[in-house]
N, C-alpha and C positions, 0 to 999 in steps of 0.2 A: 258574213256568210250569205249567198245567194238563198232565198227561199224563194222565189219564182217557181222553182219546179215539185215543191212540197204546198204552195198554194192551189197549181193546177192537179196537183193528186187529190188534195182536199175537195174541190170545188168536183172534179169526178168524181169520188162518192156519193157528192149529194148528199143533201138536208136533213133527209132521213138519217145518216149515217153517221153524219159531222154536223154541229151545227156552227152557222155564219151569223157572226155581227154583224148590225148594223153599224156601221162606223160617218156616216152622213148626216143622218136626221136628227132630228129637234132633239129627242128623245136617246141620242145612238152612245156609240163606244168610239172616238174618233182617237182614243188614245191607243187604240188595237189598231187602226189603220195597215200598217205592216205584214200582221198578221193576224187576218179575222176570224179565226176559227176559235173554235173550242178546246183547249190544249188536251184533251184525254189522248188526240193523234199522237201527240211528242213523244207518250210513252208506250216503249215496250210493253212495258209489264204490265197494262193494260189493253193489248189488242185482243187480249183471249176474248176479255168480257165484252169489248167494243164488237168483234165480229158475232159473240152470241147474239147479246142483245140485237142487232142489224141484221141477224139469219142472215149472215155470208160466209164465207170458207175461206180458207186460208189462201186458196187459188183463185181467188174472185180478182178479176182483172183491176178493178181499182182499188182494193186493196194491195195490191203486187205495188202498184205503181206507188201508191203510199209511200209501203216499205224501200223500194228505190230509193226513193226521193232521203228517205230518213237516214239511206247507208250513205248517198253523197254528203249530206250535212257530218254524218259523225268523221267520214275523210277529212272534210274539209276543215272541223273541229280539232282535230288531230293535230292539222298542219300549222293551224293558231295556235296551238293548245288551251283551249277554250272547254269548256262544257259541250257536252253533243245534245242534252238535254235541258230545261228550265229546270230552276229548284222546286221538289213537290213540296214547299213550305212555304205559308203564307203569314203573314200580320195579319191580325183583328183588331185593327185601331179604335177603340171609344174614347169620346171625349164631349168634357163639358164646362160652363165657366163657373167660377167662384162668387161665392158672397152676392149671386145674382138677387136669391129674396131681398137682402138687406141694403141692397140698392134700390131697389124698385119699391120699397118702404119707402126712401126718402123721394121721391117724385112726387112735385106738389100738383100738378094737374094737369086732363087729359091731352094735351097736348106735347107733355112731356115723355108721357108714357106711349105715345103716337110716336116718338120721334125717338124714342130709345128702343121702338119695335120696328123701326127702320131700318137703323143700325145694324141689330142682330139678322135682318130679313138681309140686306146687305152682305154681313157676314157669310151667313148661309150659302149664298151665289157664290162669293169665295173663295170658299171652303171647296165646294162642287170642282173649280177652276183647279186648286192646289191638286186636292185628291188625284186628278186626270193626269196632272202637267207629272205625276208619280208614277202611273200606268195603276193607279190601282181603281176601282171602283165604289162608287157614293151610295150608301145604301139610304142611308136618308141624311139629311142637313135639318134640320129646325132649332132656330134661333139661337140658344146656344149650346146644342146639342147636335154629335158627330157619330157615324158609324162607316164604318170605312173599311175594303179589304185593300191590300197596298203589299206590293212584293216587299219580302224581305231586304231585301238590298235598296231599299226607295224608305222605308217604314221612319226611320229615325229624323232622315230630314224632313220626309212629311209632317211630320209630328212637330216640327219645330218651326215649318212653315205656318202652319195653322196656329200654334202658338201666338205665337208673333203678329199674325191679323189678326185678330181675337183683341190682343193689348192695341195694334195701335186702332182698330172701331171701335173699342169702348172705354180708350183713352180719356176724349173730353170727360166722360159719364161719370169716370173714376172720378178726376176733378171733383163733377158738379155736388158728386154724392158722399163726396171723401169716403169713397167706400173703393181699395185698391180691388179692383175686378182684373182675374187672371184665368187662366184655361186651361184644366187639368186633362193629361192625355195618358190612358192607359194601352199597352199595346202585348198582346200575347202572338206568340207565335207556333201554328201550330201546322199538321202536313193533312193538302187537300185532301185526304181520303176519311180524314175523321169524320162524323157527324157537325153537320151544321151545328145543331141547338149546342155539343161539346166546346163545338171552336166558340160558339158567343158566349158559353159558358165561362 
């Protein structure tokens, strides 16, 4: 489905109204590339609140064009028969690894423990990479701890990508410390409109 003309509706709005990822910098969203905006446009059943909050009217010219824009995608959605919308339902992916204290007991000195915060520092970077390669967002990485939003339809094999690098970085470590180190990933699913603090709930 062509979005070219649902991006030039967005982008008429303006910043105030929508807002635009960064999808290039150091720092960006380059997994939105596609589509840089802010999904509150996708839905109907929030334009009420979108044009309050933005003091616009329902006749305000780049809202019109918006709505254009969102009646060719649902044609065009038709003709696929595809969704005309995203799902308002996300993952909240947490995760972390196992039996890490009683590995790090058995490190006999600082040099090991330099090079096992390597590892996990490695991981981290990762984990960042996996999260993205899902379309979902990194809310933090540290060592070996994950928090992650990731679409439902991405959520499982994310989960099992990270898995999986997690065992083979701290593969050797398992070895050195006979201590089997694994990466436990919990994921709830629940719809954008909840409360943050509920969803990490």
């Amino acid at each position: 489905i062509d979005l070219g003309p649902l991006i030039v509706a967005c982008r008429a709005l303006g910043g105030d109204v929508v807002h635009q990822f960064d999808t290039a910098g150091a720092r960006g969203y380059p997994q939105y590339a596609d589509f840089p905006f802010e999904s509150t446009v996708l839905f109907r059943s929030r334009h009420r609140d979108l044009r309050t909050e933005a003091e616009i009217t329902e006749g305000d010219a780049g809202f019109v064009g918006l709505t254009s824009a969102l009646d060719a995608i649902s044609i065009a959605a038709r003709e696929k028969k595809v969704a005309s919308e995203p799902s308002p339902y996300l993952a909240v992916l947490v995760a972390d690894g196992d039996r890490m204290g009683a590995a790090l007991s058995k490190l006999n000195s600082p040099d090991e423990h330099r090079q096992f915060s390597q590892e996990l520092a490695g991981f981290a970077n990762k984990a960042r990479q996996i999260v993205q390669d899902h379309h979902g967002v990194l809310v933090y990485a540290g060592g070996d701890d994950v928090l992650a939003f990731v679409p439902v339809d991405r959520c499982l094999d994310c989960a099992r990508k990270l898995h999986d690098s997690f065992g083979t970085a701290l593969e050797s470590w398992s070895e050195k410390t006979a201590t089997k180190l694994t990466f436990s990933v919990g994921l709830a699913v629940g719809h954008f409109m909840e409360p943050l603090e509920d969803l990490l709930d």
